[in-house]
C-alpha positions in Angstrom: 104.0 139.4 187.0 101.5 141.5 185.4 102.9 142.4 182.3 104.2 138.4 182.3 100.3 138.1 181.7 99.7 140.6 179.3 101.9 139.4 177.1 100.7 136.0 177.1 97.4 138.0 176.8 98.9 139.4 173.5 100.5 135.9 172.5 97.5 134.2 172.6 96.2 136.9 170.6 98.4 137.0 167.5 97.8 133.1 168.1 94.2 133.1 167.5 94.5 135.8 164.6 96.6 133.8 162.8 94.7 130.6 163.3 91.5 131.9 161.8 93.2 133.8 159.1 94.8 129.9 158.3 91.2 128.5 158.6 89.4 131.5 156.7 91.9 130.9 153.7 91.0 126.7 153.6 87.4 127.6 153.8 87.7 130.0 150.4 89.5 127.2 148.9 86.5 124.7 149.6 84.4 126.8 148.2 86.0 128.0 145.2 86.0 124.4 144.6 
């Protein structure tokens, strides 16, 4: 059950990386516009 969590820990993670790296790059593009 524990490491169940953890990797949903770790899921949610990556998740949240991606998600800003996805909002970082549309916020360059406003700007560069």
């Amino acid at each position: 059950m524990k490491r169940l969590t953890y990797l949903f820990l770790v899921l949610f993670w990556a998740l949240s990386a991606i998600a800003q790296d996805k909002m970082f790059a549309s916020y360059q593009d406003l700007i560069s516009d």
